[in-house]
C-alpha positions, 0 to 999 in steps of 0.5 A: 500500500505504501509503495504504490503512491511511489509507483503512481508518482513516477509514472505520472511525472514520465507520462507527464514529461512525455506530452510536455516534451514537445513544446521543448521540442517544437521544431524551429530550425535551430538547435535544441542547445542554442539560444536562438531555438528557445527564443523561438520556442518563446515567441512561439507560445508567448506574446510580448506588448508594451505595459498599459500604464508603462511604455518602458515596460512589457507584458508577457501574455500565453498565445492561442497556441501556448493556451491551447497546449496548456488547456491539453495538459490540464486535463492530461494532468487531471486525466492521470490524476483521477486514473491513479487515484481509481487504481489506489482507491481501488486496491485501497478498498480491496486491503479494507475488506481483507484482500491483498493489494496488487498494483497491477490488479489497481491498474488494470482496474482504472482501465476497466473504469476508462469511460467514467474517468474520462467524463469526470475529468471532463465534467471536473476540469470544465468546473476548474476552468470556470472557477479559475476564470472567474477568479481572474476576471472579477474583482476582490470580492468576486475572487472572494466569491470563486474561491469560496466555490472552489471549496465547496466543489472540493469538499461536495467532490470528496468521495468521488473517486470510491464512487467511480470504483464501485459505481459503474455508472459514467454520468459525473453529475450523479457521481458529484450527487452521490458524494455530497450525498454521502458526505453529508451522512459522515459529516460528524465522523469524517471531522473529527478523524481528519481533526484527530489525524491533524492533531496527531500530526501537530503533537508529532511535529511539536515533539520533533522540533523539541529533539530538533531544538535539543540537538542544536543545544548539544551542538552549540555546546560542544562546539561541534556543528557536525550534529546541527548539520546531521540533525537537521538532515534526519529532521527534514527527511523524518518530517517528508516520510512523516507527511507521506504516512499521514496521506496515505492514512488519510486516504484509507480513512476516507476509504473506510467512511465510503465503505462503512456509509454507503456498504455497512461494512466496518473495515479492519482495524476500525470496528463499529463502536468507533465509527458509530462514535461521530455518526450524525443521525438524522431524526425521522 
């Protein structure tokens, strides 16, 4: 389980680096190791224009091209995010009722579920590209107004990637519905796990700078500098391994609140008592 975000990661980065290639590569006549073609590439996909206000200074704005291309590895991005994210939640649903995880059996999976990603992340990245639009165009207020959607889009979209994989149905607008939906119903639980998760993390990183701190004491006082260099090293890398645990304990958190509201299944090592602890019961 801890190894197939690693997996994910870098086949997203080569899948990435691939279509983004060519803008590198776009022929212009000269060599790739000459100034002159990359000045190329930047008249290619940038216009330069005197400032509005300033006639000595210049503006940078994207070209058809360059904005197109960028429109394409968008939702290439967000394509491959969702893609993934079906493999891992996938194999991540899998681990919660007792199976053994398989990156290859999540892969081959996230192809099977091929349609529903697709419409999701056109459904996604238009919603994305509207937000963004009207962030940039209106003024404070209005941005004011666009971020507070793009919350509320993030949060009501929470459990849509558990619902693609066990959901076959390929309409964004009832998987957008349903997650809402079940967001709602784990309200109460899904809180206070995320609170306990953070506030964990927060006594993690106190207790971390306390031995970060007593490390730099010892140093100064024997003079050796060696130890804050060491210290600092062992610091940073325990605090990256620390962040990568915490996510991907998240992730299974939220895996095991999607079986629990929309399957009853009370996955391991959760048990009944500790989700029935938070859970928001409406009155009929």
């Amino acid at each position: 389980m801890l190894l197939f975000p690693v997996v994910i990661s870098v086949l997203t980065l080569v899948i990435i680096l691939f279509f983004a290639a060519p803008a590198a590569l776009w022929p212009t006549g000269h060599s790739y190791t000459s100034l002159d073609h990359w000045q190329a590439i930047g008249a290619t996909f940038f216009r330069v224009s005197p400032h509005a206000t300033d006639s000595s200074e210049t503006t940078f704005t994207y070209s058809p091209t360059a904005i197109a291309y960028l429109v394409f590895l968008y939702f290439v991005s967000m394509f491959l995010a969702t893609f993934f994210n079906v493999a891992f939640y996938n194999e991540i649903l899998a681990a919660l009722t007792g199976k053994p995880v398989s990156i290859s059996r999540g892969l081959k999976f996230a192809c099977s579920r091929f349609q529903a990603i697709f419409m999701w992340t056109l459904f996604a990245g238009l919603v994305g590209l509207i937000i963004k639009t009207i962030e940039r165009r209106l003024d404070l207020v209005g941005r004011i107004i666009a971020r507070l959607i793009g919350i509320t889009w993030s949060i009501a979209s929470v459990f849509v990637i558990p619902i693609i994989v066990r959901d076959p149905s390929v309409n964004p607008v009832a998987m957008l519905r349903k997650s809402a939906a079940m967001l709602k119903r784990t309200w109460g639980e899904a809180l206070i796990g995320y609170a306990g998760m953070a506030f964990g993390s927060l006594i993690i990183m106190l207790a971390s700078l306390v031995l970060l701190g007593g490390a730099v004491f010892v140093s100064i006082q024997a003079n050796n500098f060696w130890i804050i260099g060491i210290a600092a090293a062992v610091w940073v890398l325990g605090l990256i391994a620390w962040s990568y645990l915490m996510n991907v304990a998240g992730l299974v958190f939220k895996g095991a609140l999607y079986l629990y509201a929309a399957e009853g299944i009370v996955p391991q090592p959760y048990n009944k008592e500790m989700l029935d602890a938070a859970w928001k019961y409406k009155k009929s």
